[in-house]
C-alpha positions as CSV (number, residue, x, y, z in Angstrom):
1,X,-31.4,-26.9,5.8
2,X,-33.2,-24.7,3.6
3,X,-36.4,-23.8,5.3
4,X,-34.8,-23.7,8.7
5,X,-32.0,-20.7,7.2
6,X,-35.7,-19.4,5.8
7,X,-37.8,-19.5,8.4
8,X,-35.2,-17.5,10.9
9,X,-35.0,-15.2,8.5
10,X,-38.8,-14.9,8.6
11,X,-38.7,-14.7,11.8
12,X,-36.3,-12.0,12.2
13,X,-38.6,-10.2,9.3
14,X,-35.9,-9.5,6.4
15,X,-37.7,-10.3,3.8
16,X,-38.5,-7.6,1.6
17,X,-41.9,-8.1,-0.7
18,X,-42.7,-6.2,-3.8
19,X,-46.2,-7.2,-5.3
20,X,-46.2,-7.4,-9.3
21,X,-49.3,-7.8,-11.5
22,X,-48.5,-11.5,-12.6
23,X,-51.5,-12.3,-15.3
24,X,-53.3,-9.3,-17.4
25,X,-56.5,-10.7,-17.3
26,X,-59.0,-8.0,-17.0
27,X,-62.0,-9.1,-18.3
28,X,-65.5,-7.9,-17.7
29,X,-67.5,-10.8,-19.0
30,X,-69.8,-12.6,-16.5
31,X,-68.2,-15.9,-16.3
32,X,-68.0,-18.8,-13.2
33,X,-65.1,-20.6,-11.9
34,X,-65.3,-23.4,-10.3
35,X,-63.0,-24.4,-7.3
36,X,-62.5,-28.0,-5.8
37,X,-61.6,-27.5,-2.7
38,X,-60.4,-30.3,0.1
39,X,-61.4,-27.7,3.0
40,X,-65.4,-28.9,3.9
41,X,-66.0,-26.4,6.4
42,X,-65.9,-23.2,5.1
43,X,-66.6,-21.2,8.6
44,X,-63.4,-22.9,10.3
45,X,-59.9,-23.8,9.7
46,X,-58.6,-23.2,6.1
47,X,-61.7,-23.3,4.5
48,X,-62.7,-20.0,5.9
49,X,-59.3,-18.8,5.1
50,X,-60.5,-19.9,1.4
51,X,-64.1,-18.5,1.3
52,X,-62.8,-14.9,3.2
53,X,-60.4,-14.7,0.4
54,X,-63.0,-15.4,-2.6
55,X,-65.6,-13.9,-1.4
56,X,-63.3,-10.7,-1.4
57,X,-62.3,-11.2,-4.5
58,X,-65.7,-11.4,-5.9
59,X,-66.7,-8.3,-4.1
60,X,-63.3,-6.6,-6.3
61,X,-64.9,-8.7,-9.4
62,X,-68.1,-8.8,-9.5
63,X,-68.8,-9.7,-13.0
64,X,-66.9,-13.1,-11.7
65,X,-68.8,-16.0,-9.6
66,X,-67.4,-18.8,-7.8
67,X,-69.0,-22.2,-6.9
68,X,-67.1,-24.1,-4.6
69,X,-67.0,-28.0,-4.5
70,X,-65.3,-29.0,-1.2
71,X,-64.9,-32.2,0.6
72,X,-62.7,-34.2,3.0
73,X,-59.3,-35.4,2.0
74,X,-60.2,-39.4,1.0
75,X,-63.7,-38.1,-0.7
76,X,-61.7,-35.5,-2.6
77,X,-58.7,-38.0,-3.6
78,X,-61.6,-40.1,-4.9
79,X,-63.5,-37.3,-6.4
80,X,-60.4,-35.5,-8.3
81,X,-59.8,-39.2,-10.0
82,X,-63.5,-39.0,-11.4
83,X,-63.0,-35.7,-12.5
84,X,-59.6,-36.6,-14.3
85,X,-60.9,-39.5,-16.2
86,X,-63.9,-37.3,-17.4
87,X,-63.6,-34.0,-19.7
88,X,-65.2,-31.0,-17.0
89,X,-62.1,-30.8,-14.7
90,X,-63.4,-27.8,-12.7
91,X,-60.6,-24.7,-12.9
92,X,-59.1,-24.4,-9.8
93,X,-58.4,-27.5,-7.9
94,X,-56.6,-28.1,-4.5
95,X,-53.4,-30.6,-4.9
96,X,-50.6,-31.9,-2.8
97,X,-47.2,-31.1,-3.4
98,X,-45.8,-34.5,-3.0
99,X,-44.6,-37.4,-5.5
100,X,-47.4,-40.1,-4.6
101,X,-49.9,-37.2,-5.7
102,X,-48.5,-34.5,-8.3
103,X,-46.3,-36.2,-10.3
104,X,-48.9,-38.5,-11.9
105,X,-51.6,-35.8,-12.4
106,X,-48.5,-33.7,-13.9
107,X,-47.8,-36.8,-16.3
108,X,-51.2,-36.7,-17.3
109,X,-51.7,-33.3,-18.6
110,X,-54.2,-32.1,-15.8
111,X,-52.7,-28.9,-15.0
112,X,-51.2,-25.8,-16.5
113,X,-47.8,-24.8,-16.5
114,X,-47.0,-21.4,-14.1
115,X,-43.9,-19.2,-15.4
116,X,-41.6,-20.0,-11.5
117,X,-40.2,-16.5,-12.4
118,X,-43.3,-14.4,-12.1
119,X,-43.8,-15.4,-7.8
120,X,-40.3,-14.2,-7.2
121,X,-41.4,-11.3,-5.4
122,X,-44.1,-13.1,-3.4
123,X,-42.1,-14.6,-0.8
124,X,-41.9,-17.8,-0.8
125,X,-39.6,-19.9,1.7
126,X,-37.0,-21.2,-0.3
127,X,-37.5,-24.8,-1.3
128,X,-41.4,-24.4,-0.9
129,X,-42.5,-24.4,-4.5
130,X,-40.0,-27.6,-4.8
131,X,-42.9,-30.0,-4.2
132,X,-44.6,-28.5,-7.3
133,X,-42.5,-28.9,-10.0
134,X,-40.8,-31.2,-12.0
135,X,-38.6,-31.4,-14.7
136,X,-37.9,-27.9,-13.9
137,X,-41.6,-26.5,-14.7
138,X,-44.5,-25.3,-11.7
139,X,-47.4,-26.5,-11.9
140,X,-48.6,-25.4,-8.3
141,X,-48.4,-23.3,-5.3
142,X,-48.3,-24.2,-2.0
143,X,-50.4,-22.9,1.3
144,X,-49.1,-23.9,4.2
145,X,-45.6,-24.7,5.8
146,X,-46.6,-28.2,7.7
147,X,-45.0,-29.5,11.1
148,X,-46.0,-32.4,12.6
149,X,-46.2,-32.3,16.4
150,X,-47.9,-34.0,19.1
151,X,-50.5,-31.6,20.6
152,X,-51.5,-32.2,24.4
153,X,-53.8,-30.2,27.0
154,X,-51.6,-28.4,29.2
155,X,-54.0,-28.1,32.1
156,X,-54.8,-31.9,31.9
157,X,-51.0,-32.4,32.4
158,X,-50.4,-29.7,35.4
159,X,-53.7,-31.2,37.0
160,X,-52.5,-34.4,37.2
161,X,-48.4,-33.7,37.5
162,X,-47.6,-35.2,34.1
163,X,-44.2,-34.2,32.3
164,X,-43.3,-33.0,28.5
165,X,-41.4,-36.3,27.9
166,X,-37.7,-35.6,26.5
167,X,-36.9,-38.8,25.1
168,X,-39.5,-41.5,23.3
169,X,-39.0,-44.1,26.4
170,X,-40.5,-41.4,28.5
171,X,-43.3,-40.4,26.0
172,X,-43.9,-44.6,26.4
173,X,-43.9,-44.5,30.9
174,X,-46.1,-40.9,30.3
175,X,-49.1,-43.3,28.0
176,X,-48.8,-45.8,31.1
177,X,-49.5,-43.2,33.9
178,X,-51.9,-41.4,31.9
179,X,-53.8,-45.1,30.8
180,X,-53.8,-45.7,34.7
181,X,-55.7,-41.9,35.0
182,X,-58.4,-43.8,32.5
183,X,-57.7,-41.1,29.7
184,X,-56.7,-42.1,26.4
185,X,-52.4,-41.0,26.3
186,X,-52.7,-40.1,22.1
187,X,-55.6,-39.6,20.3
188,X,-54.9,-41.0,16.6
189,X,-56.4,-41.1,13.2
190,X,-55.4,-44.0,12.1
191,X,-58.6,-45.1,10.2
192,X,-57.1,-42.7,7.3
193,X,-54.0,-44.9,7.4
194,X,-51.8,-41.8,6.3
195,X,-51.0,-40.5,10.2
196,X,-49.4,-43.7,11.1
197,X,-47.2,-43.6,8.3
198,X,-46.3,-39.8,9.0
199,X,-45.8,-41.2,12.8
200,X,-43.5,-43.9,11.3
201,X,-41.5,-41.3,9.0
202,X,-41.6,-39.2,12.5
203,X,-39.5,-42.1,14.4
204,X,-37.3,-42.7,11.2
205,X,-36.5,-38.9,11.4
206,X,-35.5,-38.5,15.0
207,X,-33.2,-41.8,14.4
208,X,-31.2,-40.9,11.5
209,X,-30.6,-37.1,11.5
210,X,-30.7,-35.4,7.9
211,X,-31.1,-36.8,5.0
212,X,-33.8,-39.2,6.3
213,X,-35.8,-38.3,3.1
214,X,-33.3,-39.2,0.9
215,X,-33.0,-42.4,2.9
216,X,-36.6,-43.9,1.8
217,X,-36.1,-41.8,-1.6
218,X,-33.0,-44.6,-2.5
219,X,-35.0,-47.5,-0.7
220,X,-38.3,-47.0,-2.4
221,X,-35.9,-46.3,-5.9
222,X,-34.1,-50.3,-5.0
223,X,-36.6,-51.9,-2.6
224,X,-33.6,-51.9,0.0
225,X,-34.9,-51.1,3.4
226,X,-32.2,-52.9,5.2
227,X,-30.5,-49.9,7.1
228,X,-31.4,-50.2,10.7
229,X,-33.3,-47.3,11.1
230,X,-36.5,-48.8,8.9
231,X,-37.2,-52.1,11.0
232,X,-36.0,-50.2,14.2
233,X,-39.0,-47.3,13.4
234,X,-41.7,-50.0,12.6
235,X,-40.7,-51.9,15.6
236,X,-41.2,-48.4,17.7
237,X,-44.6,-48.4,15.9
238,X,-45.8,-52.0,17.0
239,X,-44.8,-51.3,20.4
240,X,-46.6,-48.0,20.9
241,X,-49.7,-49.4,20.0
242,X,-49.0,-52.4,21.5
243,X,-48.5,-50.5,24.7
244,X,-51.8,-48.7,24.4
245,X,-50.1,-45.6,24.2
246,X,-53.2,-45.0,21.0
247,X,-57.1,-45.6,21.7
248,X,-58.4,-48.9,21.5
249,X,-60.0,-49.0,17.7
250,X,-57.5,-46.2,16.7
251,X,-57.2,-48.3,13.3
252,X,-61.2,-47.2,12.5
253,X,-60.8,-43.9,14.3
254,X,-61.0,-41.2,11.2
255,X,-59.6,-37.0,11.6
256,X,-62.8,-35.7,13.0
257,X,-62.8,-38.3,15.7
258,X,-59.5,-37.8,17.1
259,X,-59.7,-34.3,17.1
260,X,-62.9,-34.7,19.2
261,X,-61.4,-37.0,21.8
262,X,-58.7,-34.5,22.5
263,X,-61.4,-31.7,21.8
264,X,-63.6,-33.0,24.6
265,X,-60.5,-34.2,27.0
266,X,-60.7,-37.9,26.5
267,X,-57.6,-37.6,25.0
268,X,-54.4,-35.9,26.8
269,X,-52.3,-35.7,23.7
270,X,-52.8,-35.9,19.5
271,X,-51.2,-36.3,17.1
272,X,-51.4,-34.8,13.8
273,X,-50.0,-31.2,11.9
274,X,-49.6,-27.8,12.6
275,X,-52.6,-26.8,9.9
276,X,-54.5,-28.3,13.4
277,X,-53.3,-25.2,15.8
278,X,-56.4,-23.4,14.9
279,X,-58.1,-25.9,17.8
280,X,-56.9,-22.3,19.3
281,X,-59.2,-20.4,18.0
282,X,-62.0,-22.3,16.9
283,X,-65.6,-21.4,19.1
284,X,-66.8,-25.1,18.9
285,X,-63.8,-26.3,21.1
286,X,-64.5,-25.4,24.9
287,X,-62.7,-22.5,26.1
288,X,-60.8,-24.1,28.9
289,X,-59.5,-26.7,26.5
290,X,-58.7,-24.0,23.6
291,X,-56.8,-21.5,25.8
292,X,-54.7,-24.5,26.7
293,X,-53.5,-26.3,23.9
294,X,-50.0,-26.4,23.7
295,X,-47.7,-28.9,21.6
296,X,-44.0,-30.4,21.3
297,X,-42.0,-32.0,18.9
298,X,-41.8,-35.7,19.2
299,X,-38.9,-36.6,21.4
300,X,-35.8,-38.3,20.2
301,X,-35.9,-41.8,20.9
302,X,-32.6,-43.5,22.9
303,X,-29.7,-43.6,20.3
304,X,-31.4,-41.5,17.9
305,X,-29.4,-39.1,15.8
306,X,-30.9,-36.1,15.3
307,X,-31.0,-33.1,17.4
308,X,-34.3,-32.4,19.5
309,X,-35.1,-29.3,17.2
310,X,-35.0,-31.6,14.3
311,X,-38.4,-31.8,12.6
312,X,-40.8,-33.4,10.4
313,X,-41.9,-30.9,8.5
314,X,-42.4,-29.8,4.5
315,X,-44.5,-28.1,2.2
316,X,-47.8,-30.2,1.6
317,X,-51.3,-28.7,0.5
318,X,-51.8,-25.7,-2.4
319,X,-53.3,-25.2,-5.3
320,X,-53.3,-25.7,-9.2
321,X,-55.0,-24.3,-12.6
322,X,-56.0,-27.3,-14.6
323,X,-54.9,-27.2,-18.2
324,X,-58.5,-27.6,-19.9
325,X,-60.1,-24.9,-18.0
326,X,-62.2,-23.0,-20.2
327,X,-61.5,-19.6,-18.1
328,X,-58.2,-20.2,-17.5
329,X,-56.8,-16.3,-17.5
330,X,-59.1,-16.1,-14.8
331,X,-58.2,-18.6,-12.5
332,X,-55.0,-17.8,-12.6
333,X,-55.8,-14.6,-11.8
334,X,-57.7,-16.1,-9.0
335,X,-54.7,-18.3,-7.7
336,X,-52.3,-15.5,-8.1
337,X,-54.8,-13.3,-6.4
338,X,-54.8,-15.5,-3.5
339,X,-51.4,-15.7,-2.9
340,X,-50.7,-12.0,-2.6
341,X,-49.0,-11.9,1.6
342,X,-51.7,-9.8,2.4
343,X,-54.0,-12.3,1.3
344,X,-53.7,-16.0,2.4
345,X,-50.8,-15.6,5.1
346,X,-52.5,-12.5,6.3
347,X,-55.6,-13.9,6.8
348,X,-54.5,-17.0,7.7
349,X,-52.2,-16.2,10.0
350,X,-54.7,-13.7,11.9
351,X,-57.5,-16.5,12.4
352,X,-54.7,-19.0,13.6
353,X,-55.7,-21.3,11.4
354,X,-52.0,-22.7,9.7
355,X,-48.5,-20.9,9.0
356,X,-48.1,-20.2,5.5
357,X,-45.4,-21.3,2.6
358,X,-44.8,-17.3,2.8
359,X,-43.5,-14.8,5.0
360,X,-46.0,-14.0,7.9
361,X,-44.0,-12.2,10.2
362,X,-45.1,-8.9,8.8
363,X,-48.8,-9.9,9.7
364,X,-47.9,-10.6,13.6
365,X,-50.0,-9.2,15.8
366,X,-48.7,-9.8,19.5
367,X,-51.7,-11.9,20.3
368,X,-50.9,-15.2,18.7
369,X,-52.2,-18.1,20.4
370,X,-49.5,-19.8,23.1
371,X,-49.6,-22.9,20.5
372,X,-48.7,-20.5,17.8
373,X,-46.2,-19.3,19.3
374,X,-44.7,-22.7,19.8
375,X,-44.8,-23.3,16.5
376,X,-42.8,-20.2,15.2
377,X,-40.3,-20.9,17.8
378,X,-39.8,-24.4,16.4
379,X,-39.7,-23.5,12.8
380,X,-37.1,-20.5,13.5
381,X,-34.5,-22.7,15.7
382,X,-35.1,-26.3,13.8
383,X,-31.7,-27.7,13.9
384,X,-33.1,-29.8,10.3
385,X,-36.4,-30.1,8.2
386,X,-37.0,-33.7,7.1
387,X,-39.2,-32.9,4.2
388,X,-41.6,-35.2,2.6
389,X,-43.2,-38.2,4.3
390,X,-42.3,-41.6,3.1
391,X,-45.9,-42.7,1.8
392,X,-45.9,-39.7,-0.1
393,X,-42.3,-40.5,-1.7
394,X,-43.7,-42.8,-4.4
395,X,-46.1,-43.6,-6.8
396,X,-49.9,-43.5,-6.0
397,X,-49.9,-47.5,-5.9
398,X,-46.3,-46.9,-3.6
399,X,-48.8,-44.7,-1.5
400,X,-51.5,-47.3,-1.2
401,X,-50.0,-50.3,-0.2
402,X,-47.9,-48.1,2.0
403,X,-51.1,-47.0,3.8
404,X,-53.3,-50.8,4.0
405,X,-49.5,-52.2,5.7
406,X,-48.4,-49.8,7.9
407,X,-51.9,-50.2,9.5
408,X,-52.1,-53.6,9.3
409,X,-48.3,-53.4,11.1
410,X,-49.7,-51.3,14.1
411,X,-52.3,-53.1,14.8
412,X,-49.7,-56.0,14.4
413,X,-51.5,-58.2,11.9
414,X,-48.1,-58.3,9.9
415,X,-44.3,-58.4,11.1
416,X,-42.0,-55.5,10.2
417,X,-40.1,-57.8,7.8
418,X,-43.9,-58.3,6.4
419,X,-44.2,-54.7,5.7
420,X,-41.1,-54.0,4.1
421,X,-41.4,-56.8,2.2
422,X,-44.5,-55.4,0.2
423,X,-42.8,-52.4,-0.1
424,X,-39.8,-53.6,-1.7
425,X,-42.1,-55.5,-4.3
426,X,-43.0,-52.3,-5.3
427,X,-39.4,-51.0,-6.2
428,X,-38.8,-49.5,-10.3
């Protein structure tokens, strides 16, 4: 796969980088940009990433302010719509780089064109800008290189003699032990709907191998989900829940939530991303849980396909200029500014906080975080990447109904064949 043949060779630091001056704005005018941002807390995670990185740049500028808007993912979705419907699109807008988002806020003019050849030189993994085009033309950059994994407290686990399951069936027996210990086996959001379809995709992965991606692209293209490996993951879905290996109420449970039960060791395991690994590093976590988060790819399940280094994994969150910006020389300054190495990966990578679409072995230090390094070792040896999510595969009404089902299927108010068959209603 492309990012795994990347990825080694960032790992093995071959890459080469060259910086070149990409826009010749120079101006000296007092103007603001505004930046909508999906990243609330600007002290933490990628939002301090973000407001290190502007706040720099308006120290380098200062005849050039920026006002942030920033709110959590469903608030900002919600937000960006008002914004697109109305005529003061602020300039500098976070996006994601899947179909279900981009490709309708592409169609509708929102944001401006970037010339693909000009970030040669920045180091991109190959593929990575992929989720930001069409048609041939970029429209976006991306910020992170996203692997889903199931995080779990590795003291919690020696304490009480628990195993790093090694196939699905076991991950099943480990949530009855671990139930029996009166801890919660997986914390999940599944009140945002979109981790329990990622979890779904997750299953579907592990059972067909490569190519899974192009699997749902053809059965969300002919409503046709009757290859195995669809009712066989939704079935795996059902019973995990059903088997309490989730909290009780995980369908209302939103991302703050679930971090916190694992946070405060109710939880022994969560699920969610790799943009999560800077639980690592952040103060507000206790220290005895921090310095022992560790995490593992979600094990095959009996009779799956793929190899056990096979991951669910692509390029998701970045950002975009929008088209009517009224300063838009200077925001793409901004966004190009941004994505010099030294800039987001650097600082990114140095605070823990997510690996970037770029190279970041240049910026390692020797004193990652143990979870960190799991990471890098999964990205450099993963046998396949699956790409894309299947939520994210279609249209924004594909993504809805995809969302409301597949958590009305875990909590098993509909069958599987219920579920698949509001999906294929949806087909072109």
């Amino acid at each position: 796969m492309k990012m795994r043949k990347a990825m080694a060779a960032v790992m093995a630091g071959v890459t080469a980088f060259t910086m070149m001056p990409v826009t010749s704005w120079a101006g000296d005018e007092q103007i603001t940009l505004k930046v909508f941002s999906n990243n609330p807390d600007r002290t933490a995670d990628q939002g301090l990433v973000e407001q290190t990185i502007f706040d720099q740049y308006m120290e380098e500028n200062p005849n050039v302010k920026i006002e942030v808007e920033a709110l959590d993912d469903e608030a900002y979705k919600t937000k960006f719509k008002a914004y697109a419907a109305g005529s003061e699109m602020p300039d500098l807008v976070s996006v994601w780089g899947q179909p279900g988002f981009i490709d309708e806020v592409i169609d509708a003019g929102i944001l401006t064109e970037l010339n693909q050849d000009d970030y040669a030189d920045y180091g991109f993994i190959s593929g990575s800008l992929d989720g930001f085009s069409k048609d041939g033309k970029l429209y976006g950059l991306p910020r992170n290189t996203d692997v889903i994994v199931m995080y779990y407290n590795a003291k919690m686990f020696e304490d009480n003699g628990w195993e790093v399951p090694t196939t699905y069936e076991e991950l099943l027996d480990l949530a009855d032990k671990i139930n029996e210990a009166g801890v919660i086996p997986v914390a999940m959001d599944g009140g945002d709907k979109w981790p329990l379809y990622i979890y779904l995709y997750d299953i579907m992965n592990k059972m067909n191998g490569e190519g899974v991606m192009q699997k749902c692209l053809d059965a969300i293209a002919s409503g046709d989900y009757s290859d195995e490996i669809f009712a066989k993951s939704a079935d795996m879905l059902r019973e995990s829940a059903e088997r309490n290996v989730f909290e009780v109420g995980f369908e209302t449970t939103d991302y703050g939530t679930a971090q916190n039960l694992f946070a405060n060791e109710q939880a022994a395991m969560y699920y969610m991303g790799s943009w999560d690994m800077s639980m690592a590093t952040n103060q507000d976590i206790p220290e005895e849980v921090r310095d022992n988060i560790r995490c593992f790819n979600l094990p095959i399940p009996n009779g799956g396909k793929a190899d056990a280094t096979a991951l669910t994994a692509w390029n998701g969150g970045g950002y975009s200029v929008t088209e009517k910006s009224a300063n838009k020389e200077a925001a793409l300054d901004l966004l190009n500014y941004m994505f010099k190495p030294e800039n987001w990966t650097k600082v990114a990578w140095e605070n823990g906080v997510c690996m970037s679409a770029q190279d970041f072995s240049q910026f390692a230090t020797g004193n990652e975080t143990e979870v960190q390094k799991q990471l890098m070792d999964m990205v450099a040896n993963a046998s396949s990447v699956s790409g894309t999510s299947i939520g994210d595969l279609g249209s924004s009404e594909y993504k809805t109904v995809c969302e409301d089902t597949v958590q009305q299927l875990a909590i098993g108010s509909i069958t599987t064949d219920d579920f698949y068959a509001g999906l294929s209603a949806l087909a072109k």
